[in-house]
C-alpha positions in Angstrom: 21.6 -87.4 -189.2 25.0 -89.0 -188.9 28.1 -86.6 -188.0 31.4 -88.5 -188.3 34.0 -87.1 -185.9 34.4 -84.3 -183.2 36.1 -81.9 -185.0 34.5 -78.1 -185.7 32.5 -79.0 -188.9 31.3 -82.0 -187.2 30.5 -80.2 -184.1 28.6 -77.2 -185.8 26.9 -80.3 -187.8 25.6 -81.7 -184.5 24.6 -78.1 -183.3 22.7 -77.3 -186.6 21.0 -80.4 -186.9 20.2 -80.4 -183.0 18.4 -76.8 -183.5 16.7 -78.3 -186.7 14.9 -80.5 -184.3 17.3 -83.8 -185.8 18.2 -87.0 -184.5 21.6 -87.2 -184.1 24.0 -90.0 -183.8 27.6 -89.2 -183.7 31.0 -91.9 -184.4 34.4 -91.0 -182.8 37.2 -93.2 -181.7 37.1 -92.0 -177.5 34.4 -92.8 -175.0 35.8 -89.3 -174.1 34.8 -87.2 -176.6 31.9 -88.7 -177.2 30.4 -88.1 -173.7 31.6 -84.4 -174.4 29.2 -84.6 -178.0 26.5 -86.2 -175.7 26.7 -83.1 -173.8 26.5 -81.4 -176.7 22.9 -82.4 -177.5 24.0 -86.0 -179.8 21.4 -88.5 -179.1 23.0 -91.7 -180.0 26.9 -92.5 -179.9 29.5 -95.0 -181.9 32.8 -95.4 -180.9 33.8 -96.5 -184.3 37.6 -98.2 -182.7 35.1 -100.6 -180.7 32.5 -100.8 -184.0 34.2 -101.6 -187.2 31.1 -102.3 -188.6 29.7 -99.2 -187.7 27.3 -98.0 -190.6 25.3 -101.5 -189.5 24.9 -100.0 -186.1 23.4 -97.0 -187.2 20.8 -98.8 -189.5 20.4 -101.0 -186.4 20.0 -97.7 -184.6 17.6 -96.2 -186.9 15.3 -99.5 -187.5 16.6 -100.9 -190.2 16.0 -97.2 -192.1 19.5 -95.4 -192.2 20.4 -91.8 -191.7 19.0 -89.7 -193.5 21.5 -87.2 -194.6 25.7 -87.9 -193.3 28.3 -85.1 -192.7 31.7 -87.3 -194.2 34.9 -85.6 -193.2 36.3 -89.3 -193.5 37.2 -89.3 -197.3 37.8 -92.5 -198.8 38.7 -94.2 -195.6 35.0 -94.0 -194.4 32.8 -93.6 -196.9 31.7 -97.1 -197.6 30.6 -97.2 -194.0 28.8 -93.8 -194.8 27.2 -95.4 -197.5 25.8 -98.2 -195.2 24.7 -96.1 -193.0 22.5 -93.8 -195.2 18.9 -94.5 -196.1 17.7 -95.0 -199.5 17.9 -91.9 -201.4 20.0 -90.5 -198.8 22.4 -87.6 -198.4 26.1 -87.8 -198.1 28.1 -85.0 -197.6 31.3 -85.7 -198.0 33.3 -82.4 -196.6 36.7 -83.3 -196.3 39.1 -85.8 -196.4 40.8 -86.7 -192.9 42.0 -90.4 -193.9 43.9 -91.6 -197.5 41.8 -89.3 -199.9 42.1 -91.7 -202.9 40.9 -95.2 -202.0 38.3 -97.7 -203.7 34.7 -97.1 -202.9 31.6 -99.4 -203.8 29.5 -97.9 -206.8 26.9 -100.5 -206.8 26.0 -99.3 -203.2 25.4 -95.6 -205.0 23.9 -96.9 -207.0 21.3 -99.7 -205.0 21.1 -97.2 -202.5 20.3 -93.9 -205.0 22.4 -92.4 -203.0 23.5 -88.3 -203.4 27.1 -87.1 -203.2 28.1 -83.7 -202.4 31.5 -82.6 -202.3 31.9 -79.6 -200.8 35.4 -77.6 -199.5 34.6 -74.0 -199.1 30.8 -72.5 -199.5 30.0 -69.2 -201.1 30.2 -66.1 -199.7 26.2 -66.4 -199.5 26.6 -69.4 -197.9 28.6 -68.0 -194.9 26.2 -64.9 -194.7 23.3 -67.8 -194.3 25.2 -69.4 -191.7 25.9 -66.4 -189.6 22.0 -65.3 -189.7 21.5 -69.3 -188.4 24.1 -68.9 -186.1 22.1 -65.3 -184.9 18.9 -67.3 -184.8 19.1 -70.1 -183.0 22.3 -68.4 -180.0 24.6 -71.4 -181.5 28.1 -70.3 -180.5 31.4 -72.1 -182.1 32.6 -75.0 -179.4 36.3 -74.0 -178.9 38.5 -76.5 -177.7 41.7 -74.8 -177.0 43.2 -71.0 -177.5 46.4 -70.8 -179.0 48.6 -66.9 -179.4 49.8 -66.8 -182.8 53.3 -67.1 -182.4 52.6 -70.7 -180.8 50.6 -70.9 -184.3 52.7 -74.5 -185.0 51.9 -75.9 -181.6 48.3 -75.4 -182.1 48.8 -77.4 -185.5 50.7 -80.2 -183.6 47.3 -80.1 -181.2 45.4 -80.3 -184.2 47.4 -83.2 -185.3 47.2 -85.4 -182.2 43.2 -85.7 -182.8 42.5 -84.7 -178.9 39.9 -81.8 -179.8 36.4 -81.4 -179.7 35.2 -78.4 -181.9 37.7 -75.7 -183.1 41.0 -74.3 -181.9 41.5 -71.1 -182.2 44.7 -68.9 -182.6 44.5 -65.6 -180.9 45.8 -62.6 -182.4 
C-alpha cells in the first residue's frame, strides 16, 4: 500500500493497513515526519521534495510491481504519480484533494494500467460503525498531533494550514 501524506486519513491508512499485515510505504515532504510514520509502523519512506519522480521509486521499491492499492489525498496535483505507482489493476483512492483540485491527468495510464478510481469524501454511517468495531479490534487509537480549546478553534486551523502535523488535531471542548 502507498499512503500519500501525514495527515489523519493518511495516518489511520498506515495504521489500518499495518494491522492488515500490509507493506507500507509512505511520501511526505520532511525527513521529520517521516521518521515519526517510521515509528508508526511504515516500512518504506519517500520524501517526495527530494523525489519528484516518486511513483518510479515506489515501483523501484516494489520490484518493478507497484502498490497495490494508494490512499490519494493529493487531488490533481499527485495523482499521475499515484497512477505510476500503482500495479496493474490497482486501487487508487483518491480521498481528498489537498493541492489544485482541477488539473489534467493522463487517461491512457487508466486505462494501460486498468486502473480503479474511488472517489470518496464522507462514508456511510455503516461505514463509521465498521471502522469503530476495527478500531475496537485491533487497540488502534487516533495519533493526535496537537490539542487545541475551542475558542483558539482559528489557531488550530492556522496549525492545520502550516502542514507541520502528523495525524489529527483535535479541538477540545
Amino acid at each position: 500500500m502507498l499512503v500519500l501524506g501525514t495527515g489523519g486519513v493518511s495516518v489511520f491508512a498506515l495504521q489500518f493497513a499495518k494491522a492488515a499485515g500490509a507493506r507500507v510505504i509512505v511520501t511526505s515532504s520532511s525527513d521529520e515526519k517521516l521518521a515519526r510514520l517510521k515509528e508508526l509502523g511504515a516500512d518504506e519512506l519517500i520524501n517526495y521534495r527530494k523525489t519528484a519522480q516518486w511513483g518510479e521509486t515506489v515501483r523501484e521499491m516494489t520490484d518493478s510491481a507497484g502498490a497495490d492499492h494508494v490512499i490519494e489525498v493529493g487531488g490533481a496535483a499527485t495523482l499521475d504519480q499515484s497512477m505510476t505507482a500503482a500495479r496493474v489493476g490497482g486501487h487508487i483512492a483518491v480521498i481528498g484533494s489537498l493541492g489544485n483540485p482541477t488539473g489534467l491527468v493522463t487517461v491512457t495510464q487508466l486505462l494501460r494500467k486498468h486502473l480503479r478510481l474511488t472517489g470518496l469524501l464522507v462514508g456511510s454511517r455503516r461505514h463509521q460503525l465498521d471502522m469503530v468495531r476495527a478500531l475496537n479490534a485491533t487497540g488502534i487509537r487516533p495519533v493526535i498531533d496537537r490539542h487545541f480549546p475551542l475558542e483558539a478553534m482559528a489557531d488550530a486551523f492556522r496549525y492545520q494550514a502550516s502542514n507541520r502535523h502528523v495525524g489529527k488535531i483535535a479541538l477540545d471542548i
